[in-house]
N, C-alpha and C positions, 0 to 999 in steps of 0.2 A: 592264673586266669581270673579268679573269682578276686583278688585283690585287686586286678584288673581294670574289673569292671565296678567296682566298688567307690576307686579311686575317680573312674571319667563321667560317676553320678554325682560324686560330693562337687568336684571343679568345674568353671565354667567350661562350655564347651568352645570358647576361644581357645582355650589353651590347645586345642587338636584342631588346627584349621587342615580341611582336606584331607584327616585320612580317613582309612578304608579300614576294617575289619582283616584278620590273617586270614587269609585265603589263598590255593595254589592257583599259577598263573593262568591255568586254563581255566579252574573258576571265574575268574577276573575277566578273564577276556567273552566266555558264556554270558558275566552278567551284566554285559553292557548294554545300555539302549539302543535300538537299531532305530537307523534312520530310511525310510523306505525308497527316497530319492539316491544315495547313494550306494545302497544295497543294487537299484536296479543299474545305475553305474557302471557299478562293475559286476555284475552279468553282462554288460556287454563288452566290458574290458577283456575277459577270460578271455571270450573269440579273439577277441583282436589281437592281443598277444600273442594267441597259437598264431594266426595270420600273419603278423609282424614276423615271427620265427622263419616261418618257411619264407616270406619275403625273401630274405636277409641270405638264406641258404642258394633260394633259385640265384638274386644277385654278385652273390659272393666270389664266383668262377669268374671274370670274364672271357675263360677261352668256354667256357660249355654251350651259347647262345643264348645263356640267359633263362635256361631251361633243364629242369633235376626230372630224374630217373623217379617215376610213381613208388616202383619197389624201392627204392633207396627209401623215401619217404618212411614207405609202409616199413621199413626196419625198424623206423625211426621214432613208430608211434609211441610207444610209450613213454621213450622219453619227451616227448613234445606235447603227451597228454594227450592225444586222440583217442579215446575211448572204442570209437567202430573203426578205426583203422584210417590211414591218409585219406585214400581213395574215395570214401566216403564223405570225409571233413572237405575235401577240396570242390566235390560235385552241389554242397549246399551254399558254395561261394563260386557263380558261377561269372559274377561280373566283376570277380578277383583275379580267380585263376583258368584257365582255359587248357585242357587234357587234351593232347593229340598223341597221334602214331606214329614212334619215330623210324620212318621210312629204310633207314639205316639198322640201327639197333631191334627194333623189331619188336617192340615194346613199346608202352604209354610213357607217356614224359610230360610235367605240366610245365607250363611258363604264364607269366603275368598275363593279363586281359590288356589293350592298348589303354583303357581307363587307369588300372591301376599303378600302371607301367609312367602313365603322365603324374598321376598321383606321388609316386617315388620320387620322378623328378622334379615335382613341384616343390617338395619336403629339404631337396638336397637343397635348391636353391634357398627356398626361406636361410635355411641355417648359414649358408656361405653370404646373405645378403646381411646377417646379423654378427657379422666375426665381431664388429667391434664390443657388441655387447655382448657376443658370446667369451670374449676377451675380460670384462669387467667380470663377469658374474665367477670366471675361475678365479681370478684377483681377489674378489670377496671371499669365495670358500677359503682359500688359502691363508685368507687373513685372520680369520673368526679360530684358524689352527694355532694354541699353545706356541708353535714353536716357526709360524708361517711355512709348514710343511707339510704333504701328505704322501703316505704310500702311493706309487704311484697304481697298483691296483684298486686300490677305493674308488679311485678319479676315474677307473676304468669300469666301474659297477655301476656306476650310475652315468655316463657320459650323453646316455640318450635323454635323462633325468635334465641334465644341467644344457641340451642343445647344443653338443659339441661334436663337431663334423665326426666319420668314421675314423679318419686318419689324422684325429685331433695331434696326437705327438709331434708331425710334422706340418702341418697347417696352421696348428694354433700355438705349438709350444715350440720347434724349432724355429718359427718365424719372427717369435717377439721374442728370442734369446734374451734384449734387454731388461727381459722381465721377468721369464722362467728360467729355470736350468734343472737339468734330469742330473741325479746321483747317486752312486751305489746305495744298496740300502744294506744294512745291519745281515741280514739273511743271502743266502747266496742266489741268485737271480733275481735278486728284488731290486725295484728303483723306487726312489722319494721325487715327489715333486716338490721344485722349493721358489720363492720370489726370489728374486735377484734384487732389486731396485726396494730401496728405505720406501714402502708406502706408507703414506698418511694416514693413519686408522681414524683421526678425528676428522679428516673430512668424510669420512663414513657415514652415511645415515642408514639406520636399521628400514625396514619400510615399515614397522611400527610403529616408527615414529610419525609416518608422515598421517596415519589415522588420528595420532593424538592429538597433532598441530589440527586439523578439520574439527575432533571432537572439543578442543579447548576452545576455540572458535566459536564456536556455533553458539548463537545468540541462542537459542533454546534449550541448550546446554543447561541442566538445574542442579547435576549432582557435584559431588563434591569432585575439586581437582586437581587432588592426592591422587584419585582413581584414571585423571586421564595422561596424567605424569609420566605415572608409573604400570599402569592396565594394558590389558590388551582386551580386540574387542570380543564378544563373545554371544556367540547364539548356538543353544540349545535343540539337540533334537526335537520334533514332536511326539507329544506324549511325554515329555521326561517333566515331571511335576517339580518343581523345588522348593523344600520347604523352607520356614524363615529361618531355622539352623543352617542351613545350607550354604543360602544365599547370604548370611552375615562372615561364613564363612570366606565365602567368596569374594566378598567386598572386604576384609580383611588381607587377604590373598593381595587382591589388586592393589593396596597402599604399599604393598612393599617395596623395601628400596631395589630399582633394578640395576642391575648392570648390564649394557649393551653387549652384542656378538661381537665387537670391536674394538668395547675397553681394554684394557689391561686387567687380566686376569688376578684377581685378590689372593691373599694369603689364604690358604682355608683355613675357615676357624670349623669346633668340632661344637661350638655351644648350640643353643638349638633356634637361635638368630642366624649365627652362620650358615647351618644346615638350609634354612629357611630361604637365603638370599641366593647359596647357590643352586638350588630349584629350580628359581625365579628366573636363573640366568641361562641355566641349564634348557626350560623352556623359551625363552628367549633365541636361544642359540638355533632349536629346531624349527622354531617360527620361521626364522631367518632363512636356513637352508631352504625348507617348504617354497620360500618366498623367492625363493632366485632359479626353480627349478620353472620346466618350461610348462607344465599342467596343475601344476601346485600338490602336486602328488609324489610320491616315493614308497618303495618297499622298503618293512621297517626291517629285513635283514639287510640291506643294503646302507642303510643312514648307518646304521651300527657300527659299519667299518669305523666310521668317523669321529665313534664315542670317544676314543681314547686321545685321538688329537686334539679335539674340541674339548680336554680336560673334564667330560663329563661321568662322575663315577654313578650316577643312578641308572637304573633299569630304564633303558629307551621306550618298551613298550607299554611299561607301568606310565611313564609318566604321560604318555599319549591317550592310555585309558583314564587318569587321573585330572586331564583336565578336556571331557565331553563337549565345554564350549567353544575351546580352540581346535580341537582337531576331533578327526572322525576314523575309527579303526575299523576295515573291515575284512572279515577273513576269508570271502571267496576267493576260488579257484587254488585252493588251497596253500593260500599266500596271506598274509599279513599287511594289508597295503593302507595309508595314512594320506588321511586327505585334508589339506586345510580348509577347515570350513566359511571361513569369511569369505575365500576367493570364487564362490561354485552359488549362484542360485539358477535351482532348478534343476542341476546336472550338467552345467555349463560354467563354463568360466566367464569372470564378471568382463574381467579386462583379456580379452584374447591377444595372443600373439600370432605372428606370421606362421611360426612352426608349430603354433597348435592347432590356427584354422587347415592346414594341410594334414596332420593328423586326425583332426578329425571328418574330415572329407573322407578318409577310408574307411573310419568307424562306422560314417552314411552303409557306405557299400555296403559292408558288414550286416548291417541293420537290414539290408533287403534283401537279403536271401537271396532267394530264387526267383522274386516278382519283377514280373518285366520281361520274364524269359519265355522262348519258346516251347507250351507244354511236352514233355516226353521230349526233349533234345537235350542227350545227355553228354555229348563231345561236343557239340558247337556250341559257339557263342554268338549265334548269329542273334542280333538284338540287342547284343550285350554291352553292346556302346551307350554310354550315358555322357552328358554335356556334365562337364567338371563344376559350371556354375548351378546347375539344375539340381547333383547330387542329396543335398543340405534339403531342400523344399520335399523329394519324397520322401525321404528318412523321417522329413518332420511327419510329415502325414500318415505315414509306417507306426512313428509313434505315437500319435494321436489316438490311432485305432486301438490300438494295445495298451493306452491308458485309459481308454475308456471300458476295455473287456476286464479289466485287471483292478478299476476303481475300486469295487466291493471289496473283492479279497485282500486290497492293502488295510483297508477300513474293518476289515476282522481280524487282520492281522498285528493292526496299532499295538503298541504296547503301550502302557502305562505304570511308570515307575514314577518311586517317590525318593527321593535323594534326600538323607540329611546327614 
């Protein structure tokens, strides 16, 4: 260790562009800069997933009405992560879900609110309005794979990720048979998804590319460009300080030679150029993914499936923590979840999609609790009708108030780190 450290005072510190200190991985991930726009994010992602959960459970029958047994639920707490039990999570979403007496059964049973009921079907339809581009973007994963294949469970870990209907195997893949085909896999009940049809990988364009073609462009453009070649763009938490080691770092970094999600994967070399370039590629590749999913977001145990077809042998999370300008890791609701940072100002997405703006129509919901409601009416919904276009306007105003109660404490909360 002491020749170590001996050795990275006498050399310049080019010779170590971006590393880190040995440290274990939960160190690493405590000692990253928190960004307090995404942090609040997903606080409110946590609800919406439990919400998503039981959505998906009330819909999933269609002989039941469309409507789950409260005690089933409350079995179900702890794995769905309800802390005070169903009964309780479902009465603070009360323009989500609506608890009635089943007349019959004799018991509470809840089912959707007609709001969030329109809300699901608005969601089904964006996705079935977009098959053809929900058709390209699996075309793209599939191509960015080694061997133009993937488990066909990976595909299933993330299918809500990538905007692909519930019943994508028949919808999306037995229907363009010209272009998929399901086959056994290596393991016994496993299936591989494979392309059928020779795709063109050079008509490919990564969507990195298309920032660099604007950044090479840009008449105001002054820096050098090697960096818009081959960079990607990158903006920093606040509060995260960088120093001039850092940042020469970093613009070293950027000149290097990339290889697209889509080239032809190179020979590995072991020298410490090779190492170097497939990093480069390696973050490349998750850019990519990031960039074709529908929120620009993914759980990193879930991208993981994908490591080994995407030929990537570095630690997925390391390098998500490794490079702070491209992407942002954060560890609420006891998950791991990665967000591209170019795509999001403010806690929104720059360029929305169909099947984001309907996702996030229920986040609104989410967002408003129980205002609007009838005080002390704890079974009805009566009130609980909102106008789908209206939703988006109070949430904003929901958040307004709570960014102004909460201004201070993020302003005490700022970190400031110094990177070099």
């Amino acid at each position: 260790m002491m020749s170590t450290f001996i050795i990275r005072k006498l050399l310049p510190t080019t010779l170590f562009p971006l590393t880190r200190t040995k440290t274990t991985s939960a160190q690493y991930v405590a000692s990253r800069v928190r960004d307090p726009t995404f942090e609040k994010l997903m606080d409110q992602y946590k609800n919406l997933n439990k919400v998503v959960q039981i959505q998906q459970l009330i819909l999933s029958d269609p002989l039941s009405s469309a409507s789950i047994s409260v005690e089933f639920l409350n079995r179900l707490s702890q794995k769905l992560h309800l802390n005070r039990g169903a009964t309780a999570f479902l009465r603070k979403y009360p323009h989500i879900f609506y608890i009635f007496y089943h007349p019959i059964k004799k018991q509470p049973f809840c089912r959707l609110t007609e709001t969030a009921f329109n809300l699901s079907n608005l969601e089904g339809e964006a996705i079935m309005g977009c098959l053809e581009v929900v058709v390209e973007r699996l075309i793209r994963v599939l191509s960015m794979s080694v061997s133009r294949s993937l488990p066909l469970r990976a595909v299933f870990k993330v299918y809500r990720e990538l905007g692909l209907p519930d019943d994508f195997e028949e919808s999306v893949i037995s229907r363009n048979s010209g272009v998929f085909v399901l086959e056994d896999g290596n393991e016994v009940n496993t299936h591989v998804l494979k392309l059928v049809k020779n795709v063109n990988r050079e008509g490919m364009v990564a969507a990195v590319e298309d920032w660099r073609v604007v950044e090479y462009c840009n008449e105001d453009c002054d820096g050098d460009s090697s960096e818009f070649r081959c960079g990607f763009k990158l903006s920093y938490p606040p509060g995260m300080r960088l120093k001039k080691d850092f940042k020469a770092k970093v613009k070293e970094w950027q000149r290097l030679p990339y290889v697209g999600p889509y080239d032809e994967m190179r020979v590995k070399r072991t020298t410490k150029a090779g190492v170097k370039e497939m990093e480069k590629r390696a973050v490349g590749m998750l850019h990519e993914f990031l960039s074709l999913t529908v929120e620009k977001m993914v759980e990193v145990e879930k991208i993981s499936h994908f490591r080994k077809s995407f030929g990537i042998d570095l630690n997925i999370r390391d390098l998500f923590l490794d490079h702070p300008g491209m992407f942002y890791l954060s560890t609420k609701g006891k998950k791991h979840t990665v967000f591209l940072r170019e795509a999001y100002e403010r806690g929104r997405l720059i360029e929305p999609n169909p099947v984001y703006v309907a996702r996030r129509k229920l986040l609104d919901l989410v967002l408003l609790g129980r205002r609007g409601m009838i005080k002390g009416d704890a079974y009805s919904n009566s009130g609980a009708k909102i106008d789908l276009e209206n939703v988006e306007g109070i949430s904003n105003e929901v958040n307004q108030s709570e960014d102004l109660e909460s201004d201070e404490s993020d302003k005490d909360g700022m970190e400031e780190v110094e990177y070099d």
